[in-house]
FIKOLZA-1660 file (N, C-alpha, C; in steps of 0.1 Angstrom, whole numbers, plus 5000, padded with zeros to 4 digits):
% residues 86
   i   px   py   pz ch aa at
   1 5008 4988 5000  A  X  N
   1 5000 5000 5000  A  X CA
   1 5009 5012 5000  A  X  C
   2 5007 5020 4987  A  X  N
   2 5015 5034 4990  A  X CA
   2 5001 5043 4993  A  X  C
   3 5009 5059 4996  A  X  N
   3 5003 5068 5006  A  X CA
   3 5007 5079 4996  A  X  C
   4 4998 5082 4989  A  X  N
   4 5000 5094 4978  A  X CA
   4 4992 5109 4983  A  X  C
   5 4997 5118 4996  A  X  N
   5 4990 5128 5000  A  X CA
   5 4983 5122 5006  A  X  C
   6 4967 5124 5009  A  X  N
   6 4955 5122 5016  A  X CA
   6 4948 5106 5012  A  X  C
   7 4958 5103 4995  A  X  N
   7 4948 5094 4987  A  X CA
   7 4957 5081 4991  A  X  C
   8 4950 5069 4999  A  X  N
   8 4958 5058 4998  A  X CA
   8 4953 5046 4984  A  X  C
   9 4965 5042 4979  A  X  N
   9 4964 5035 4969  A  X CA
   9 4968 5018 4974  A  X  C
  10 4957 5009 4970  A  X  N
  10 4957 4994 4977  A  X CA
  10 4960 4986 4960  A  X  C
  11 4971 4979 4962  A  X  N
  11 4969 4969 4949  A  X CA
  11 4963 4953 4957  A  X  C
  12 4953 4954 4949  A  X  N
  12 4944 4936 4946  A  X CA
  12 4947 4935 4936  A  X  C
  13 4942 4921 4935  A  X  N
  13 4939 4910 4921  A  X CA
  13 4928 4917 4917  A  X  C
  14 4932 4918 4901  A  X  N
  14 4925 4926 4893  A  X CA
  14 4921 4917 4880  A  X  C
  15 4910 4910 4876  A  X  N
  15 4908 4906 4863  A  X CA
  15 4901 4917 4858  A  X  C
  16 4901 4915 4844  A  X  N
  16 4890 4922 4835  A  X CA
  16 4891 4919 4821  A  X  C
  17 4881 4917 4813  A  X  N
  17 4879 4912 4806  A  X CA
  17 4869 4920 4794  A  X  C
  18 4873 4925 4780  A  X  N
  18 4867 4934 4775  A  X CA
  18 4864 4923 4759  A  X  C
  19 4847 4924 4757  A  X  N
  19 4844 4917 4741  A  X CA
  19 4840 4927 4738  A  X  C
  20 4840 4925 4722  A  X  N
  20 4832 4936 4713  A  X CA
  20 4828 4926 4698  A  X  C
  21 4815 4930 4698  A  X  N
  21 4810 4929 4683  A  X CA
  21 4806 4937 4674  A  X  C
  22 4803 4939 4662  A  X  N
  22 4800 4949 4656  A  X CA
  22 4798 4944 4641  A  X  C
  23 4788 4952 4635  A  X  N
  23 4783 4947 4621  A  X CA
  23 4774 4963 4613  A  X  C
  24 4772 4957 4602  A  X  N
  24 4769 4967 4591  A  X CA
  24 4754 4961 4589  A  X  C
  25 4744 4972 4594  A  X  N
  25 4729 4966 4592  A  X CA
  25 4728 4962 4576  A  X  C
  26 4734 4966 4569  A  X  N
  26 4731 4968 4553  A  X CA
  26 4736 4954 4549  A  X  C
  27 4748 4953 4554  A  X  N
  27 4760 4939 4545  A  X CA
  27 4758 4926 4554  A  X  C
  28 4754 4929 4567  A  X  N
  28 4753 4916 4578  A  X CA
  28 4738 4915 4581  A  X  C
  29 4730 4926 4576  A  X  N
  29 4717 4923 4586  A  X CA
  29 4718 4926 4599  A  X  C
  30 4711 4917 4604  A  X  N
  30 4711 4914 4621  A  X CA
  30 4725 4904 4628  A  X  C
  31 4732 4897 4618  A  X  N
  31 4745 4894 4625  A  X CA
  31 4753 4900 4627  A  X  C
  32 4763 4893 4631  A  X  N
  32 4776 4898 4638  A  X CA
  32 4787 4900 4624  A  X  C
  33 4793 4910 4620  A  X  N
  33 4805 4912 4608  A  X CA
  33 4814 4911 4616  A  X  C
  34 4823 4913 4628  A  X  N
  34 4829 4916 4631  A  X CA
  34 4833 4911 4645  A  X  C
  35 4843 4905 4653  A  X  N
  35 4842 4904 4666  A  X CA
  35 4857 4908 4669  A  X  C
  36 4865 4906 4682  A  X  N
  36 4873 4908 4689  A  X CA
  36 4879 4927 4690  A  X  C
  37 4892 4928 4695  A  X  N
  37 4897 4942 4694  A  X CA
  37 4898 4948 4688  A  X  C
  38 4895 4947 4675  A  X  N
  38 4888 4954 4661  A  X CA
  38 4878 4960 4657  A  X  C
  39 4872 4953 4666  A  X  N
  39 4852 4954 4657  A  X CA
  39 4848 4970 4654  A  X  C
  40 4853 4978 4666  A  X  N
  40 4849 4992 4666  A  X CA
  40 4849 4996 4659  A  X  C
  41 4869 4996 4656  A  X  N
  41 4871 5004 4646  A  X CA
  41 4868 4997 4632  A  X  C
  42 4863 4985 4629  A  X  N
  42 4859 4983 4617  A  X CA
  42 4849 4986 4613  A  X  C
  43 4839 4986 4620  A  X  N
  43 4825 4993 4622  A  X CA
  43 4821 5013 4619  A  X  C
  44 4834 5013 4623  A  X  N
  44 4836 5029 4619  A  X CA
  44 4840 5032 4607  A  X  C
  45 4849 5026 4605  A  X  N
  45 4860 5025 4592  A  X CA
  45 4849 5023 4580  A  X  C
  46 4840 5014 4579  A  X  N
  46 4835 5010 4572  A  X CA
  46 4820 5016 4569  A  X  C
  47 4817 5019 4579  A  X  N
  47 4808 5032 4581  A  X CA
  47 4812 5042 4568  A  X  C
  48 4823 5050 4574  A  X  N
  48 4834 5059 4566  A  X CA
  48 4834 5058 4551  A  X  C
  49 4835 5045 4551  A  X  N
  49 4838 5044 4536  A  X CA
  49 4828 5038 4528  A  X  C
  50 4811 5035 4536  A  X  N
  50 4797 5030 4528  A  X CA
  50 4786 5042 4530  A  X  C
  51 4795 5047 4542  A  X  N
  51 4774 5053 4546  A  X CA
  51 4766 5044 4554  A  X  C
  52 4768 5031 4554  A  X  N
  52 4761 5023 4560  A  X CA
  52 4758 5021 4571  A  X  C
  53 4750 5022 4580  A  X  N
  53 4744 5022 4594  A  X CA
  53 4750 5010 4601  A  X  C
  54 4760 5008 4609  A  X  N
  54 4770 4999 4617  A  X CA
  54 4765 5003 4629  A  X  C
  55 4764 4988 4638  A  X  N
  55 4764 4991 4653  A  X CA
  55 4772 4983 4657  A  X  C
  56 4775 4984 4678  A  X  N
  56 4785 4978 4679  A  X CA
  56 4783 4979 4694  A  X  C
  57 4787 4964 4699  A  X  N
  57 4783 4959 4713  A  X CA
  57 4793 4958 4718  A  X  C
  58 4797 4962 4734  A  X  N
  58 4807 4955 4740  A  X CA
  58 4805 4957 4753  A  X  C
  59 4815 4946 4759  A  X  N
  59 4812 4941 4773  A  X CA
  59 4824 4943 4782  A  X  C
  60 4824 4947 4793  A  X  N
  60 4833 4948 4803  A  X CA
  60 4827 4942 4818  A  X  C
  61 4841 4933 4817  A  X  N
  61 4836 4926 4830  A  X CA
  61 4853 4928 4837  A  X  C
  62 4849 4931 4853  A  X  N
  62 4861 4934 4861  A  X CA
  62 4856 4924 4876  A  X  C
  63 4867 4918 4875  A  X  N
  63 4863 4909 4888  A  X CA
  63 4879 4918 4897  A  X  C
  64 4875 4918 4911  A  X  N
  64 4884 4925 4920  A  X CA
  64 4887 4909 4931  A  X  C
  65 4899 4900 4932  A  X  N
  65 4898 4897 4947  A  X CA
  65 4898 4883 4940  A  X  C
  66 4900 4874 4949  A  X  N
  66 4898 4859 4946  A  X CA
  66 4885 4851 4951  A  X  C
  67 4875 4845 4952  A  X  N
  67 4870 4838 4958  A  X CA
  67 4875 4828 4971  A  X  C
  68 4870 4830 4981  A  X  N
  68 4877 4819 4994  A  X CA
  68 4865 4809 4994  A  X  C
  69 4871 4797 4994  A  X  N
  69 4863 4785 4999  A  X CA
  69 4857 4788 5006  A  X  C
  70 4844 4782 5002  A  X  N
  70 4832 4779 5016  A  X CA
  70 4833 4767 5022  A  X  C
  71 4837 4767 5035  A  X  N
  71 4839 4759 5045  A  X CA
  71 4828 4753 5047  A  X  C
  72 4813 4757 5049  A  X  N
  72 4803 4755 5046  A  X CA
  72 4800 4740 5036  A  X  C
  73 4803 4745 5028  A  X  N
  73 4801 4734 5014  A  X CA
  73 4807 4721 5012  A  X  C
  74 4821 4721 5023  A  X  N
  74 4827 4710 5027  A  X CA
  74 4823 4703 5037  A  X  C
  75 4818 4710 5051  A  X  N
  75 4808 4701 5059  A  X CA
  75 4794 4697 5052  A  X  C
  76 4793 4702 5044  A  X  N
  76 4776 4694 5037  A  X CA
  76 4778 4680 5028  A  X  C
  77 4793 4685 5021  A  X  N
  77 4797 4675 5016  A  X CA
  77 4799 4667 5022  A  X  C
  78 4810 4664 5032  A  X  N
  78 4813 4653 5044  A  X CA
  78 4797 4648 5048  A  X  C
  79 4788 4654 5049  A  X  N
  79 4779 4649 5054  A  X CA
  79 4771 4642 5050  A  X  C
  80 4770 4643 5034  A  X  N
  80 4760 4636 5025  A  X CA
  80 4770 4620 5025  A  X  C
  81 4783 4621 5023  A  X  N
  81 4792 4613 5018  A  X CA
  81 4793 4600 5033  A  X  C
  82 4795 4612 5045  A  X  N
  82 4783 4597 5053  A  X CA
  82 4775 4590 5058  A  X  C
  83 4765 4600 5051  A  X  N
  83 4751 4597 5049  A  X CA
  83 4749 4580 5041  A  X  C
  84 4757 4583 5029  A  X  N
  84 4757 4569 5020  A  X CA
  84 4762 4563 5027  A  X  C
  85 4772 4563 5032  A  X  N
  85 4779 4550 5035  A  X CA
  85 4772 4543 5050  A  X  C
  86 4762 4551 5053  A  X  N
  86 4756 4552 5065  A  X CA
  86 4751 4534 5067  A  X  C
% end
């Protein structure tokens, strides 16, 4: 943990995870033309150079931290597992 003035800064485990799709109503219809770290700018680009009405979807997902076992889950387990052998 550093101490920048007033503002303290904490590093965690950080995922995140960014999709994108994108397509030309005219040339794709209702599908997808386009997917991964491109799609935007092909969707623009291509815009650019038809006139064509392009849309374009994307997703951001940020997970912070790890999940910790549920201890929980392991006594239910143990319990079922002597249940059978009961």
């Amino acid at each position: 943990m550093r101490s920048r003035g007033s503002v303290t800064v904490t590093k965690r485990p950080t995922v995140s995870t960014h999709t994108a799709t994108a397509g030309c109503v005219t040339c794709h219809g209702q599908g997808t033309g386009w997917t991964g770290a491109n799609a935007l700018a092909l969707a623009a680009r291509h815009h650019d150079a038809t006139q064509h009405a392009t849309w374009c979807d994307t997703h951001l997902s940020v997970r912070y931290g790890h999940a910790q076992p549920d201890a929980r889950q392991i006594d239910i387990e143990d319990a079922i597992r002597e249940a059978d052998r009961g």
